[in-house]
C-alpha positions in Angstrom: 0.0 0.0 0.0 2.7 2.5 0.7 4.5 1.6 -2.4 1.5 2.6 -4.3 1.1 5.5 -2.5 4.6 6.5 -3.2 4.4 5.5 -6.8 1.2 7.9 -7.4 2.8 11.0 -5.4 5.5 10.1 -7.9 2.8 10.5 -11.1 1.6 13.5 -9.6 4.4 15.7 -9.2 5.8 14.4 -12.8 2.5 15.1 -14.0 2.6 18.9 -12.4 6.1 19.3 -14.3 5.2 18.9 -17.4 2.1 20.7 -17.0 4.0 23.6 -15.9 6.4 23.4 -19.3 3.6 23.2 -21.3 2.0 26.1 -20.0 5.4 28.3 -19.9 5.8 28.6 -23.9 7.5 31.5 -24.5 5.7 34.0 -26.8 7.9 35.1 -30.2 6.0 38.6 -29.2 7.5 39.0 -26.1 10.6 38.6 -27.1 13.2 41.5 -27.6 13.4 42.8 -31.5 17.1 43.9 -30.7 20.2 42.9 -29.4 22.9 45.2 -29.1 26.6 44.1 -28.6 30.2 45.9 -28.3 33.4 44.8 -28.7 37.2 46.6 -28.7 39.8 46.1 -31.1 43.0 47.8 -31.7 44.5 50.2 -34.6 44.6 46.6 -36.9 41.2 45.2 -35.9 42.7 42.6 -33.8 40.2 42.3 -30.5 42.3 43.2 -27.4 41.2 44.5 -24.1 45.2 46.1 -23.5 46.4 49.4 -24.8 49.7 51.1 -24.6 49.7 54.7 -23.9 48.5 56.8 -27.1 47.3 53.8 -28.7 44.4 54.2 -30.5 41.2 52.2 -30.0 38.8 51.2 -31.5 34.7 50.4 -30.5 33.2 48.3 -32.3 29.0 48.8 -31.7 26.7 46.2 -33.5 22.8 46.2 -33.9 21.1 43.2 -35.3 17.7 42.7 -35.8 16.1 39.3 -34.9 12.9 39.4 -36.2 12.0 37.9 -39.6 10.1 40.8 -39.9 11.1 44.6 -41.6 12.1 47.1 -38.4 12.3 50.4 -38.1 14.0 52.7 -35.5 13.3 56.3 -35.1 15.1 58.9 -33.7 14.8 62.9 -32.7 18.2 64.1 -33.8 20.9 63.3 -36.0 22.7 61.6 -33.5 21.7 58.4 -33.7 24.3 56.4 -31.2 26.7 57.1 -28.2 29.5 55.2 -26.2 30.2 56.3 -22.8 34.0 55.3 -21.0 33.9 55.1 -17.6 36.7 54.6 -14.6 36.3 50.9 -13.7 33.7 49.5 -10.9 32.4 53.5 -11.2 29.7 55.0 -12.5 32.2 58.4 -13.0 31.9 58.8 -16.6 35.2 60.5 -18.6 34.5 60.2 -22.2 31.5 60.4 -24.7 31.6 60.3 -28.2 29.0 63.0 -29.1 31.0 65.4 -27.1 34.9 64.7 -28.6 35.6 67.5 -30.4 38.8 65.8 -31.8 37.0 62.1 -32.3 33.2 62.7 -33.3 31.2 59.8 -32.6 31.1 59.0 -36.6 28.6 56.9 -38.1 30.2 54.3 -40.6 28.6 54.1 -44.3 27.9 50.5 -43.8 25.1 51.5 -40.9 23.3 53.1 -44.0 21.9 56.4 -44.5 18.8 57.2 -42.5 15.9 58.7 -43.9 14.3 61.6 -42.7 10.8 60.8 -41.0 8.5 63.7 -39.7 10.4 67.1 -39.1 13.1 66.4 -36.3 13.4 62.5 -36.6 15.2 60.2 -38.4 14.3 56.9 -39.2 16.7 53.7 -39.7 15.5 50.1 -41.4 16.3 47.1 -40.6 15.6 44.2 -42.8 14.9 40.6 -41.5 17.6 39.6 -39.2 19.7 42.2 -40.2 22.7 43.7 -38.9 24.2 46.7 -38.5 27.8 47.8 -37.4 29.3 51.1 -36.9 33.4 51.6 -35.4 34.4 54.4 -33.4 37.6 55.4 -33.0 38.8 57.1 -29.5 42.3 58.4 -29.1 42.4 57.9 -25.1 41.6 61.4 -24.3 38.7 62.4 -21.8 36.1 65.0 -22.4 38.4 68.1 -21.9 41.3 66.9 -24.1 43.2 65.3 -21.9 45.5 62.1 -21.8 43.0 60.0 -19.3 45.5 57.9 -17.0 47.4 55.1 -17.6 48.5 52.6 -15.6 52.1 52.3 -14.6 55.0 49.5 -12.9 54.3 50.6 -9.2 50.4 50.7 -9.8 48.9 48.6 -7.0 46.7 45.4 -7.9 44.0 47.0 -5.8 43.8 50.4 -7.6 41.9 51.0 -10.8 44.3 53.6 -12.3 44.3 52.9 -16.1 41.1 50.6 -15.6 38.1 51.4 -18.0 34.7 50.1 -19.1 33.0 50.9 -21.9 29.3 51.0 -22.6 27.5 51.9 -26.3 24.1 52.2 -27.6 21.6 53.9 -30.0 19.9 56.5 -29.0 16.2 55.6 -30.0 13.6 57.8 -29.3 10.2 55.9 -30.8 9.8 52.1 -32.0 6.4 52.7 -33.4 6.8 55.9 -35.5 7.9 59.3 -35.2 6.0 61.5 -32.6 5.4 62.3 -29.2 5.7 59.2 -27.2 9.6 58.3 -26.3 11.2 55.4 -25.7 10.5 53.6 -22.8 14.0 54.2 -21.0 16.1 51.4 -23.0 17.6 53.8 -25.2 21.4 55.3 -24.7 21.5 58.3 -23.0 23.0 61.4 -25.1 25.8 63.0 -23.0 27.1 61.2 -20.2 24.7 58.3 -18.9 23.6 58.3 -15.3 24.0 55.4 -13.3 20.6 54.3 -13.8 22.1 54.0 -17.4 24.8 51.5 -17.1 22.6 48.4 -17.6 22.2 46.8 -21.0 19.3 46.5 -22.7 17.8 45.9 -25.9 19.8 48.7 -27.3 22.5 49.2 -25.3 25.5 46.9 -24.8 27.0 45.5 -21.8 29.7 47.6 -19.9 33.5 45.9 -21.6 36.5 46.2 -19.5 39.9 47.7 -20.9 42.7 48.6 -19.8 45.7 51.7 -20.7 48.8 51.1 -19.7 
């Protein structure tokens, strides 16, 4: 008797299991449209996380749609992207590409030409499960001009001297058409993040370490 009391507990809770995968189907219309990624290279290409002094580097910010459906993003200004360098561990921000004077934040010919939506936006399209790719190039200098520091031979292992992250994203303003309504808060910031802003999301990237030394 207790063996077939076991044996049905058994069926029960395998019975509950699968009734609890069937029910938790994900829905394709749930699912993020976008996935933004960013990775650093050096003066040749070559991915590397290490740079010498005066070196320059190079971001690498990619956008792919992964729908099998046309997208479009729009946008209220020309500037449709931004990357943010930050001191390691720190939400203290010391570059941004839309404010180098010496390294504009660039967009590459192969992210395509957007068109102009209603007055003020810009729109971009994205065919199905297209991708998109723009390089920025930074020459290691923060927001005033200056050399940011470098790490050096007495540098402690516990100090972040020379230690940076990196963070890049697009800086939509409407998913459904050009108007009123902006994004809901996933979009890169234009000018220097916030801390709040630091967090990936559909279109921003995760923060990447470097280091200058």
């Amino acid at each position: 008797m207790r063996r077939l009391l076991r044996l049905l507990a058994v069926l029960s809770v395998l019975a509950l299991l699968l009734g609890n995968t069937n029910c938790s189907k994900n829905n394709s219309s749930d699912a993020p449209q976008f996935v933004t990624s960013l990775t650093i290279q050096n003066s040749s290409g070559q991915p590397t996380v290490a740079f010498a002094q005066g070196d320059s580097v190079q971001f690498v910010l990619t956008i792919r749609n992964r729908t099998d459906q046309v997208q479009s993003l729009f946008f209220n200004s020309d500037e449709l992207l931004n990357l943010a360098v930050v001191d390691a561990g720190t939400a203290t921000v010391v570059w941004t590409c839309d404010n180098d004077t010496t390294t504009a934040c660039i967009i590459g010919s192969n992210l395509g030409t957007p068109s102009s939506g209603s007055p003020g936006f810009n729109e971009l399209d994205f065919q199905p499960f297209e991708t998109k790719t723009v390089t920025i190039t930074w020459n290691q200098t923060d927001d005033n001009g200056v050399q940011v520091p470098v790490r050096d031979g007495s540098t402690l292992v516990t100090d972040t001297t020379g230690k940076y992250e990196v963070l890049g994203g697009f800086t939509v303003y409407n998913t459904t058409g050009a108007g009123s309504a902006a994004d809901n808060g996933s979009s890169m910031a234009q000018g220097q993040p916030t801390a709040g802003q630091l967090f990936p999301t559909v279109y921003r990237s995760t923060l990447v370490p470097f280091s200058i030394q």
